[in-house]
C-alpha positions in Angstrom: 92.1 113.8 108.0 95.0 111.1 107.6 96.2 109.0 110.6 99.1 108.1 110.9 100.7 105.4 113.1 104.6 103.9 112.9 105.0 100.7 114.6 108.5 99.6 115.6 110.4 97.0 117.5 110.7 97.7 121.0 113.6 95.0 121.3 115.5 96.2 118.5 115.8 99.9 120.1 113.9 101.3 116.8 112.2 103.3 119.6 114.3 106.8 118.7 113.7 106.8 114.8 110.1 106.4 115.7 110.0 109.4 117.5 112.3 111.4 114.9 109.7 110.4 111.9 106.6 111.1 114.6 108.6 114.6 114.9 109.1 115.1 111.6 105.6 114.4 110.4 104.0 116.4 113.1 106.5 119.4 112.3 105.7 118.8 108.4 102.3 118.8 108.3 100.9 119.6 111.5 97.1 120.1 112.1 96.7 118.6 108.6 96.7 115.1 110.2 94.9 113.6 113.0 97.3 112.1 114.5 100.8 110.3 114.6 100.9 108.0 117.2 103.3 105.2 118.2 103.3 101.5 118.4 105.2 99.1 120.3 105.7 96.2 118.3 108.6 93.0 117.6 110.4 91.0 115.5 112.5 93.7 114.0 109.6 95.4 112.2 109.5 99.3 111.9 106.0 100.2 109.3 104.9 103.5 108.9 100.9 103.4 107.5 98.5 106.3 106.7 94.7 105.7 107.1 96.3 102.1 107.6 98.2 101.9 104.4 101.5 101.0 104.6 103.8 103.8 103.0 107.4 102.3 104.5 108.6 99.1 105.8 111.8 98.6 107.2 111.4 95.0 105.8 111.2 96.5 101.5 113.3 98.8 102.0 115.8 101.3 104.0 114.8 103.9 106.3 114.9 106.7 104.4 112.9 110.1 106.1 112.6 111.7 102.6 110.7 108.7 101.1 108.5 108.6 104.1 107.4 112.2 104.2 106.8 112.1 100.6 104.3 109.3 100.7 102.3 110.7 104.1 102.5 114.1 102.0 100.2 112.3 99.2 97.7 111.1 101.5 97.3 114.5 103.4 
């Protein structure tokens, strides 16, 4: 099953869209996913990987929940 982990800057206050995508994935798709877990990070970054695969970064590109379902959805 896919993992999935969003790291975000704790400075920057990226702390609620973390936990809206975490909610959105976990409402999306569930028990198809072993987890989506959080973590803390700096420097203004906010990455959302699967299996360790970056599918978003904050620094190519802007947030966009759509996008970032989409790609988790291919790896599920």
């Amino acid at each position: 099953m896919t993992r999935v982990e969003i790291e975000y800057c704790v400075p920057c206050g990226h702390l609620d869209r973390a936990i809206d995508t975490q909610r959105t994935l976990l409402e999306l798709f569930g028990r198809q996913v072993d987890h989506v877990a959080l973590r803390p990070g700096d420097g203004g970054v906010f990455v959302v990987r699967a299996d360790g695969e970056p599918v978003f970064d904050k620094a190519d590109e802007a947030y966009d929940i759509e996008a970032i379902t989409e790609r988790v959805r291919e790896r599920v």
